[in-house]
KETI-827706 format. One line per field, with one value per residue: residue number from 0; x, y, z of N, C-alpha, C in turn; residue in three letters. Coordinates in steps of 0.2 Angstrom, whole numbers. Atoms other than C-alpha are relative to their C-alpha. Layout:
# KETI-827706
num NUM/... .
npx X/... .
npy Y/... .
npz Z/... .
capx X/... .
capy Y/... .
capz Z/... .
cpx X/... .
cpy Y/... .
cpz Z/... .
residuo ALA/... .
//
This chain:
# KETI-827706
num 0/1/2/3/4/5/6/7/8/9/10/11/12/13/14/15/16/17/18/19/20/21/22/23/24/25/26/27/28/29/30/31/32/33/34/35/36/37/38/39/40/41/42/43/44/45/46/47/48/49/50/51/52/53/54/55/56/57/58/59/60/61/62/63/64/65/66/67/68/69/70/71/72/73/74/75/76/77/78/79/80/81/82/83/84/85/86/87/88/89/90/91/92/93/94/95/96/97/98/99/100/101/102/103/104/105/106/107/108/109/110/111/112/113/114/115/116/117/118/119/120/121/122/123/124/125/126/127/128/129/130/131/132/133/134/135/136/137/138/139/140/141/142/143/144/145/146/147/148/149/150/151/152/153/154/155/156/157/158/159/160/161/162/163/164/165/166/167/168/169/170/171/172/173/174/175/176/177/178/179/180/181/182/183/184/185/186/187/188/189/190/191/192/193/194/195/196/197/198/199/200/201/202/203/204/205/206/207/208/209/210/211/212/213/214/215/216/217/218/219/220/221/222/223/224/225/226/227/228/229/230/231/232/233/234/235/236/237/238/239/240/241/242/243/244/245/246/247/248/249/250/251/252/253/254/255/256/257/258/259/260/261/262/263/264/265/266/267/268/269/270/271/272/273/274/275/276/277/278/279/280/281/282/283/284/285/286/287/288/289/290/291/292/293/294/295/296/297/298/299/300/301/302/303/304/305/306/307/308/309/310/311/312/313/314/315/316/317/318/319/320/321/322/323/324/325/326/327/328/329/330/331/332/333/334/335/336/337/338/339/340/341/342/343/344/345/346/347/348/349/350/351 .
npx 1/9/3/-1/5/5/0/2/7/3/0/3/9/0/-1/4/7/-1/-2/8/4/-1/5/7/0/-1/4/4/4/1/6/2/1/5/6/1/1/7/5/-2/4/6/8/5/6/2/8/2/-4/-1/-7/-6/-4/-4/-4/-7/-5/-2/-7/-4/-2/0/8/6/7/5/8/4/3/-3/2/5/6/2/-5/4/2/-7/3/-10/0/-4/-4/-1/-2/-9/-4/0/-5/-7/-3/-4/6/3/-1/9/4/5/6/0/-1/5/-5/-7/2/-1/-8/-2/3/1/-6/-2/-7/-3/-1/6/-2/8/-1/7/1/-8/4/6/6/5/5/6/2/-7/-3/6/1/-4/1/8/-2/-2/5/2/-4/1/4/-2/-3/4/6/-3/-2/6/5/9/4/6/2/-1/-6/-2/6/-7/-7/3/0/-7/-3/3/-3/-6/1/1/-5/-6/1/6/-1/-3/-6/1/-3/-7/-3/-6/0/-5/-6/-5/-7/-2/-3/-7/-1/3/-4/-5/0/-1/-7/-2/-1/-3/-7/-3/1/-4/-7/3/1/-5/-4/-5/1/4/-4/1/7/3/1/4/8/0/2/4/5/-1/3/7/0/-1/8/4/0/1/6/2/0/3/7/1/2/4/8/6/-2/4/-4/5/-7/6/-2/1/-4/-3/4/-5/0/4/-2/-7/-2/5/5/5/1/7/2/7/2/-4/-8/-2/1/8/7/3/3/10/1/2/-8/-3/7/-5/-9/-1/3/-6/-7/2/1/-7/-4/-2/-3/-3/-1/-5/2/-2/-5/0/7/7/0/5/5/-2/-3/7/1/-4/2/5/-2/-5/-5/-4/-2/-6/-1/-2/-1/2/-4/-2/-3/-5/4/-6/-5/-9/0/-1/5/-4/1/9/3/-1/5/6/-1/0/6/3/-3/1/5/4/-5/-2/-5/-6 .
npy -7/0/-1/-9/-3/1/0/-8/-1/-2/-5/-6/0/0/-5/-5/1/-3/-7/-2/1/-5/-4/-2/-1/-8/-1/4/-6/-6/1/-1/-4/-4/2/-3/-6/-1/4/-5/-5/0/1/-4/0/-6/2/-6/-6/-6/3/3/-8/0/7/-3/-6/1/9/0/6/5/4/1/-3/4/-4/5/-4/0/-5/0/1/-5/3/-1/6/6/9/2/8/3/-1/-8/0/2/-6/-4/6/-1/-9/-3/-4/-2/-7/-3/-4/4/-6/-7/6/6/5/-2/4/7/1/-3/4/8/3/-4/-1/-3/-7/-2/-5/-6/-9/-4/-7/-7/-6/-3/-2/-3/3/-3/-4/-9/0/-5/-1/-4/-2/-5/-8/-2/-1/-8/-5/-3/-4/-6/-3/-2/-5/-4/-6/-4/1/-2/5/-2/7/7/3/2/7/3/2/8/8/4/1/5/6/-1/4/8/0/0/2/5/3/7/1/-5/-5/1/3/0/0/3/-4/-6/0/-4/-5/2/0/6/3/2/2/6/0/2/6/5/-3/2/8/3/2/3/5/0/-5/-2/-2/-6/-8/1/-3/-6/-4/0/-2/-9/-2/-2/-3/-5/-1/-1/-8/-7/-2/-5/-8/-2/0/-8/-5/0/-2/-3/-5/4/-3/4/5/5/6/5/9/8/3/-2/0/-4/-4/-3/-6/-7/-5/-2/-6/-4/-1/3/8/3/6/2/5/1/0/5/-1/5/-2/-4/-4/0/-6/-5/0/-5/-6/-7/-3/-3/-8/-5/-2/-6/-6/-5/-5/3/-1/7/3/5/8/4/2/4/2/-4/-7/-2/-8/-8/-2/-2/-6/-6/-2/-4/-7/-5/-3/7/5/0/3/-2/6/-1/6/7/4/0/0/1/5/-6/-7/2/-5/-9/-6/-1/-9/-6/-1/-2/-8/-6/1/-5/-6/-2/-2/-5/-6/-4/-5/1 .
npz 1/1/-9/-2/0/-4/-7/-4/0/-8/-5/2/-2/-10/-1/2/-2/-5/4/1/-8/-5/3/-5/-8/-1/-2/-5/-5/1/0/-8/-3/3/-5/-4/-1/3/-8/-4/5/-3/4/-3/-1/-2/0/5/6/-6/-2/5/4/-6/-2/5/0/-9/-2/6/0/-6/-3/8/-2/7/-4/0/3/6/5/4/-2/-9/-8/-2/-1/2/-4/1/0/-5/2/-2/-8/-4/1/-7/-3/-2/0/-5/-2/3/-2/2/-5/-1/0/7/3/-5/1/-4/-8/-4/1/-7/-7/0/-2/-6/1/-8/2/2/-3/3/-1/0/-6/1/9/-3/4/0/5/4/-2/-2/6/3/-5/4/6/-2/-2/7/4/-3/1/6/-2/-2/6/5/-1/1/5/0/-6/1/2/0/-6/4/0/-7/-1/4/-3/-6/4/0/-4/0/4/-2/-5/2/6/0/-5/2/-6/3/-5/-8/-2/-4/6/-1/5/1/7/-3/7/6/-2/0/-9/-5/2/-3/-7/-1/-2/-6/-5/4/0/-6/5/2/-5/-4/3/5/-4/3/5/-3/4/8/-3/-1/4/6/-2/-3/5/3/-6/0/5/-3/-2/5/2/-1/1/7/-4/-5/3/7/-2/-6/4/4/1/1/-4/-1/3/1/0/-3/-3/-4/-3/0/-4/-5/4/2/-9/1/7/3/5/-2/4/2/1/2/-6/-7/3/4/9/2/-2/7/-2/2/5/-4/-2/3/3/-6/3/5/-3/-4/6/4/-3/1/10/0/6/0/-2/0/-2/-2/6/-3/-1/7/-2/3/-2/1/6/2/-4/2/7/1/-3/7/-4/3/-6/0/-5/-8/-2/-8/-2/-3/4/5/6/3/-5/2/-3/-4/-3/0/9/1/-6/5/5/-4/-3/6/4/-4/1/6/1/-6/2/-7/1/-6 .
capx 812/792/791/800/788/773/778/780/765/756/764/758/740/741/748/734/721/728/732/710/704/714/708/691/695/701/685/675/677/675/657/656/660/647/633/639/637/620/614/622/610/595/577/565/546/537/516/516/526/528/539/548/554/560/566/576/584/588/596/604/616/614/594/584/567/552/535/520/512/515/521/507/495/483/488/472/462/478/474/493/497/501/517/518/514/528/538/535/541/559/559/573/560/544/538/517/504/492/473/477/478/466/478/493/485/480/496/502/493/494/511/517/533/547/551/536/539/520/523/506/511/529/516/503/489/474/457/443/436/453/456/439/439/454/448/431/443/454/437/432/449/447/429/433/447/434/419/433/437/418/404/389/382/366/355/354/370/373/359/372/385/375/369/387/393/381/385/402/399/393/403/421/413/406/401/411/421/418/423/435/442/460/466/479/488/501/513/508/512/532/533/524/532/547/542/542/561/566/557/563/581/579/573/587/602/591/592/609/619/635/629/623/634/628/608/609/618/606/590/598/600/583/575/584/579/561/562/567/551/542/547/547/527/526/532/523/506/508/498/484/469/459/463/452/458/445/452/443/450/449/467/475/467/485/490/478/478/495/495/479/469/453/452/434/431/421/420/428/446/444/449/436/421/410/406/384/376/371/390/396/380/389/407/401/392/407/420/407/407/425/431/439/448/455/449/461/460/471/484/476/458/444/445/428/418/429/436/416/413/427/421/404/412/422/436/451/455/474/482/487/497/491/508/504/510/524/513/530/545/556/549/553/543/554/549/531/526/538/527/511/517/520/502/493/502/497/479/475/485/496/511/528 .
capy 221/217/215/230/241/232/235/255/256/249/259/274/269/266/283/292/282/288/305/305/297/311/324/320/318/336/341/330/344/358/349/347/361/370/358/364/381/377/369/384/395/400/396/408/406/424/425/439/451/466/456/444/462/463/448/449/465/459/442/447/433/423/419/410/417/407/419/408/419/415/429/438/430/440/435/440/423/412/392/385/368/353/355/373/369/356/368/376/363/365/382/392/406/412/429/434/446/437/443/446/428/413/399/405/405/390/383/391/384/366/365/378/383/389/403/410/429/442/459/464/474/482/490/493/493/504/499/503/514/527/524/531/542/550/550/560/573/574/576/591/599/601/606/619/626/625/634/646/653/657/660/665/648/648/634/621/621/618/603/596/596/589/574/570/570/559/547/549/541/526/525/527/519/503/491/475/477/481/496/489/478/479/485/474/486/495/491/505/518/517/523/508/498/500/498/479/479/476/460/452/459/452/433/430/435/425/410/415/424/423/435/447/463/459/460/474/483/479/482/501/501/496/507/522/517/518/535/543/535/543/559/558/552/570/580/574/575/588/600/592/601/587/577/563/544/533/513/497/490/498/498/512/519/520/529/542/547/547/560/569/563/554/534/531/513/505/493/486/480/464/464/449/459/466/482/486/496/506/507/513/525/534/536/541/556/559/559/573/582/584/585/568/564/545/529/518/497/486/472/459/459/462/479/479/491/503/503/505/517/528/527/534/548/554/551/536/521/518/505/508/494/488/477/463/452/455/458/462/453/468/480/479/488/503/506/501/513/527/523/524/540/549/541/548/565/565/562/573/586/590/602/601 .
capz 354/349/368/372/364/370/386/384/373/389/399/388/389/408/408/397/406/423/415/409/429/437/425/432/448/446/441/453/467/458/454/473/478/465/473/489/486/478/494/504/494/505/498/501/498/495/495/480/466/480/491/480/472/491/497/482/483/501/498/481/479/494/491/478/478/472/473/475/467/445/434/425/436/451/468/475/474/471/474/478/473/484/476/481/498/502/497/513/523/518/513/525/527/520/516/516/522/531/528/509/503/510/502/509/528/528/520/535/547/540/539/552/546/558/549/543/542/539/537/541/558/550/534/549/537/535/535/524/533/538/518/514/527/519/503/508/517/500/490/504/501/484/486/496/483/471/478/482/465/463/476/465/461/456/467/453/453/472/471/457/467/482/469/466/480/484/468/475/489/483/467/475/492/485/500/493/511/531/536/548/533/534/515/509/494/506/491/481/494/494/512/518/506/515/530/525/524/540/547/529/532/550/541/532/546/556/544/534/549/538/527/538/532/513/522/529/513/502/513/517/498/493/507/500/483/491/497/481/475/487/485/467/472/483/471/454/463/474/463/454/444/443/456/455/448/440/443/440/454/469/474/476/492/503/486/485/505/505/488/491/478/476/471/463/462/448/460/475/479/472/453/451/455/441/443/443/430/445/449/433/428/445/440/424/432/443/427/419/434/438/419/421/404/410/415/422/421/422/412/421/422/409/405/393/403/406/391/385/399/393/375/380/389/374/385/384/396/400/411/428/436/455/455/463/452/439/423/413/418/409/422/439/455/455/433/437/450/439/426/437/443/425/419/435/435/416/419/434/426/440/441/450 .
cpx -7/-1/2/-6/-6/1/-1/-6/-5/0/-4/-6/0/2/-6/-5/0/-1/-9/-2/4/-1/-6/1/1/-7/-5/-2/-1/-10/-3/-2/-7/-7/-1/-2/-6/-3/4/-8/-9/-7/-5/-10/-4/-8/-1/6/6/8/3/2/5/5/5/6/2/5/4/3/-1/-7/-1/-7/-6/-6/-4/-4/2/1/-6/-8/-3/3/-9/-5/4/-4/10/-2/1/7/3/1/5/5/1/5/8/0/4/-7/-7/-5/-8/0/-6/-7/-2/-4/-3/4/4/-2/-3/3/2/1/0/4/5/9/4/1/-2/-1/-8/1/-5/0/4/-5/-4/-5/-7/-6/-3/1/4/-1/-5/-1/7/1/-6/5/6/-4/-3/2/-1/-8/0/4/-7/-6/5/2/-6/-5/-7/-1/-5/-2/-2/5/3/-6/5/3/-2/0/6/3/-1/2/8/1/-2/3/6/0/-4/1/1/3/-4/3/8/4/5/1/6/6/5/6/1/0/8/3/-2/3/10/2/0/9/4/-2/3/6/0/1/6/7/-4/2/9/4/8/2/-3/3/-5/-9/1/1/-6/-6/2/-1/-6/-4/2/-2/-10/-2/0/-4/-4/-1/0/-8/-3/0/-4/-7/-1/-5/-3/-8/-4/2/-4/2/-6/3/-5/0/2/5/6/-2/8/4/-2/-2/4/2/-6/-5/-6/-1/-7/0/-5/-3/2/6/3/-3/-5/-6/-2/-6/-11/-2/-2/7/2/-6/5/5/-2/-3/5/6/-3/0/5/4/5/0/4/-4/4/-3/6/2/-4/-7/-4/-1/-6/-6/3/3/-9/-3/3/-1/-7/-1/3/7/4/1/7/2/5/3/-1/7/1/1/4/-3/5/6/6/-1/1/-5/3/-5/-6/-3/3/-4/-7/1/0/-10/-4/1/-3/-9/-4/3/2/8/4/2 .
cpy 2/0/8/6/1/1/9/3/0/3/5/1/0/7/5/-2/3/8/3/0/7/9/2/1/7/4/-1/6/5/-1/0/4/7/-3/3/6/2/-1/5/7/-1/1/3/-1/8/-1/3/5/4/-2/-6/4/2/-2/-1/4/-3/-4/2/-6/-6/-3/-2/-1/-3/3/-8/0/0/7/3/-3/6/-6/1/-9/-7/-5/0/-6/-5/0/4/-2/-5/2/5/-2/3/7/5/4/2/7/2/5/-4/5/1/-8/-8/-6/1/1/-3/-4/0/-3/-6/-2/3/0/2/7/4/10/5/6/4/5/4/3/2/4/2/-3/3/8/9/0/4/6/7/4/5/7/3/6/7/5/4/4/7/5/2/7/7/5/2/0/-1/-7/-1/-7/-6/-3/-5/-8/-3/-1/-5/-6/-2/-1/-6/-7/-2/-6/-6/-2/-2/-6/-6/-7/-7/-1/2/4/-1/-7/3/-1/-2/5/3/0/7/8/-4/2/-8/-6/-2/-1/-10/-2/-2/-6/-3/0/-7/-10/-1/2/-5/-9/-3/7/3/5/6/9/1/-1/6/6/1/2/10/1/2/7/7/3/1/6/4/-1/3/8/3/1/10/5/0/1/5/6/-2/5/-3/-7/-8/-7/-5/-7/-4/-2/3/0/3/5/3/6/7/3/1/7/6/1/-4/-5/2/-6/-2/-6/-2/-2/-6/-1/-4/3/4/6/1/6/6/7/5/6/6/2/2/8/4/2/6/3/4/-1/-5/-4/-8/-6/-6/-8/-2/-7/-8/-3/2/7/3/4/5/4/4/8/5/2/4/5/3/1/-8/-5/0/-5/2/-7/-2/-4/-4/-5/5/-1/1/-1/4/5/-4/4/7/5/0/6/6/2/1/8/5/-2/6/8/4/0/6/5/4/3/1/8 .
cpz -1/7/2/0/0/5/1/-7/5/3/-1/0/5/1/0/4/8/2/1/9/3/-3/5/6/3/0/3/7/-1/0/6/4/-3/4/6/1/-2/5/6/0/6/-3/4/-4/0/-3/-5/-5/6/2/-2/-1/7/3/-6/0/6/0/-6/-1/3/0/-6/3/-3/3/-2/-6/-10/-2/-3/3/8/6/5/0/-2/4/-1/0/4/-2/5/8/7/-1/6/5/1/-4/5/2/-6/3/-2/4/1/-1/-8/-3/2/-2/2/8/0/-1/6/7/-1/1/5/0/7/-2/-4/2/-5/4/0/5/-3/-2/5/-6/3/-1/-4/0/2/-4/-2/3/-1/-6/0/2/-6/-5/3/-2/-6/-1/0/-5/-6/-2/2/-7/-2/4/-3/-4/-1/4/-3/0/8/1/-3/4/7/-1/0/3/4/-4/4/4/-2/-5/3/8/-2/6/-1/8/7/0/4/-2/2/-11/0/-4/4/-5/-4/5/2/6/3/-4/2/6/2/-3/5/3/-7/0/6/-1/0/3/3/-3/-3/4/-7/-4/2/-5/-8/2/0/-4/-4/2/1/-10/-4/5/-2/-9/-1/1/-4/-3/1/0/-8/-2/0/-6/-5/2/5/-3/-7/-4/0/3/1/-6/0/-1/-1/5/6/5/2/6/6/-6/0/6/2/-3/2/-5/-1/-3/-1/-2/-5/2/5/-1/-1/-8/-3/-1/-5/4/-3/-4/5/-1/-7/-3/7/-1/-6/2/3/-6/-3/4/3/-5/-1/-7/1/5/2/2/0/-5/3/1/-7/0/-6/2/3/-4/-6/4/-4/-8/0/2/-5/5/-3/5/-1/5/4/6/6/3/5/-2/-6/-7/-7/3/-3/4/6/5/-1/-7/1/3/-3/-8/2/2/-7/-3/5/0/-7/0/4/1/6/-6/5/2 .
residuo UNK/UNK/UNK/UNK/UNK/UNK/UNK/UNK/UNK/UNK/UNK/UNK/UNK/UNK/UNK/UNK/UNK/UNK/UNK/UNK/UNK/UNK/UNK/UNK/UNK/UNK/UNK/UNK/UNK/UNK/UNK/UNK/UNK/UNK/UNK/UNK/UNK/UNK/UNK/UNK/UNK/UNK/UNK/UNK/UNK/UNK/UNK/UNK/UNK/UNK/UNK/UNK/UNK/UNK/UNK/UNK/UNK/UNK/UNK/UNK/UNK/UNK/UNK/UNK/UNK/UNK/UNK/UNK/UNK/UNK/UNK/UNK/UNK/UNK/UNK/UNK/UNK/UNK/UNK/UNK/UNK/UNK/UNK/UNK/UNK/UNK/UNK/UNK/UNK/UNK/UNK/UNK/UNK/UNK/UNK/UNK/UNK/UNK/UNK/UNK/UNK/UNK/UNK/UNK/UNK/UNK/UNK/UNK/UNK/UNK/UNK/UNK/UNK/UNK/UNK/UNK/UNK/UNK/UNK/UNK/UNK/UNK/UNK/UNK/UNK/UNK/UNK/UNK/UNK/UNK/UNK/UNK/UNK/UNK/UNK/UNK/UNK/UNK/UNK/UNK/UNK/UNK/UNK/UNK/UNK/UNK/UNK/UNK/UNK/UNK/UNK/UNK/UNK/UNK/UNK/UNK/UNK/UNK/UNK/UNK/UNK/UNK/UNK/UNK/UNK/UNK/UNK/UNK/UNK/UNK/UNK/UNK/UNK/UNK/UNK/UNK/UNK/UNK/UNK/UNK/UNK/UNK/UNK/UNK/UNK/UNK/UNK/UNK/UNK/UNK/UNK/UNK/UNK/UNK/UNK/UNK/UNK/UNK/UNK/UNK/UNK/UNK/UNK/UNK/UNK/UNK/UNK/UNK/UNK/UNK/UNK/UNK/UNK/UNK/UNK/UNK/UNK/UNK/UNK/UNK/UNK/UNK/UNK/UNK/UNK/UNK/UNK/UNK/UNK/UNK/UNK/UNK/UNK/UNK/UNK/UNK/UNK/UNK/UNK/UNK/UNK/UNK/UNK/UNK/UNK/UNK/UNK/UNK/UNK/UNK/UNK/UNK/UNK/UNK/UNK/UNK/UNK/UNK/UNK/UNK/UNK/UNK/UNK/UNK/UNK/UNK/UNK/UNK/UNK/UNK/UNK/UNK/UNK/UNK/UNK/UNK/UNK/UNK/UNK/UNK/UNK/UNK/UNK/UNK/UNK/UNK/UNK/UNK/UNK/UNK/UNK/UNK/UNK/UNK/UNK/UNK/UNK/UNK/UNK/UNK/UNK/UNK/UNK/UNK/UNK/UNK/UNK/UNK/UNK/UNK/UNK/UNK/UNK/UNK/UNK/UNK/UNK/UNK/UNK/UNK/UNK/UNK/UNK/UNK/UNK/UNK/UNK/UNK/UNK/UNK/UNK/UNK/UNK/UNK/UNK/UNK/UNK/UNK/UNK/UNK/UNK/UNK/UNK/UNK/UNK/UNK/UNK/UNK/UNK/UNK/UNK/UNK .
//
């Protein structure tokens, strides 16, 4: 009998113990097929903020997106790790603009990826030279308007206005760049930033055909969520009394030849570069002389002389974001640029 129920005790544990192994077993492919579908997942590489915010909306589920470029950090003088740049290597595709970023081409060029995608012809950027060039015929437009609602200027006044036009020029045109400089910012006009949609679209069918359909929605999506930027853009500055935009940072030039209104640089269009007491003695002359009531800096650089500038104008500094990097990780590009767009519109008291 004491045998007996050692026999179906053992059996009973031979049972639970087969019972647990098939258990797992059960879960084993589930694990496997979770691996599998992690290793399905296409690895993308982006050079900056901009287009990781792209390359995202694009791949939505189907990409994991690793910018080079850290949160909170500029992008602009980036060094990448040796880390970072075997990362290259097996990255499915990668997504720059060449020209912007000197560690990012020659990465490039060292490891020579296959599927290395540079949206520098889609955005068809502007140099210097057009951007300023746009900004001078902005600065005429108004002008004109100006001298319109009164003729009788006395000739001190019209020397004044010489003189500043003068400062102007040197102020808003500081010679950190060649003219036939190629300006990287195309991000912060939202036409040109949608122009980089399409080769990143075309990347990842090219990469991750099976997935095509779920590409092409998502890029028609963000490109139409792009358009109602722009137009929201057109509208809130189309009607400006004091159209003019004092920046640290000298990055806003497809912005403001796009809108009509005038960038002045405290310096050039690298946030590094410390503006000269020359430099801001001129922008201060041009804030007292078109009635400018804002300087704008930045979340990202030292904002101690414009913040001082603005205090011995009897006026306020405010930040203005150039998003090339992701400076809060709650906002995305869509809220930043509608918050660039209510700050702007508020300083250069425009009207819809």
């Amino acid at each position: 009998m004491i045998f007996m129920m050692k026999r179906k005790l053992l059996a009973l544990t031979a049972l639970s113990t087969a019972t647990l192994f098939a258990l797992a077993g059960c879960s084993t492919p589930g694990n496997t097929d979770a691996k599998a579908k992690d290793s399905t997942t296409t690895e993308v590489l982006t050079a900056f903020y901009p287009l990781e915010f792209l390359t995202t909306s694009i791949g939505g589920k189907h990409v994991k997106v690793t910018s080079m470029a850290p949160a909170g950090a500029g992008a602009h003088g980036m060094e990448l790790s040796a880390n970072m740049v075997a990362k290259m290597s097996d990255a499915s595709a990668i997504v720059y603009l060449s020209g912007f970023q000197a560690s990012v081409d020659e990465a490039i060029a060292q490891v020579k990826p296959t599927n290395a995608v540079d949206v520098k012809e889609a955005v068809q950027l502007l140099t210097f030279g057009e951007i300023d060039s746009a900004n001078e015929q902005a600065h005429d437009h108004d002008q004109e308007d100006h001298d319109h609602e009164g003729h009788d200027h006395a000739h001190g006044d019209e020397h004044a206005d010489e003189e500043h036009e003068e400062h102007e020029e040197h102020a808003g045109h500081a010679h950190t760049h060649a003219p036939g400089d190629t300006d990287p910012h195309f991000w912060l006009d939202p036409s040109r930033m949608a122009k980089a949609v399409t080769p990143i679209k075309e990347a990842l069918i090219k990469v991750d055909p099976a997935n095509k359909a779920d590409y092409e929605a998502n890029a028609k999506d963000i490109e139409e969520k792009l358009s109602k930027l722009y137009d929201s853009f057109k509208t809130g500055l189309a009607t400006c009394a004091k159209p003019t935009a004092i920046v640290s940072h000298k990055a806003y030039g497809y912005l403001s030849s796009q809108f009509g209104f005038t960038q002045v640089g405290m310096a050039g269009f690298d946030p590094e570069q410390e503006a000269t007491p020359n430099q801001i003695a001129e922008v201060g002359k041009i804030a007292e002389a078109q009635g400018v009531k804002v300087i704008f800096t930045e979340d990202l650089i030292n904002s101690k002389t414009a913040d001082q500038l603005a205090k011995d104008l009897g006026i306020r500094s405010e930040i203005l974001d150039p998003v090339e990097s992701q400076a809060n990780t709650a906002k995305d590009y869509i809220a930043v640029m509608t918050d660039n767009l209510t700050k702007l519109s508020s300083a250069m008291e425009c009207t819809k």
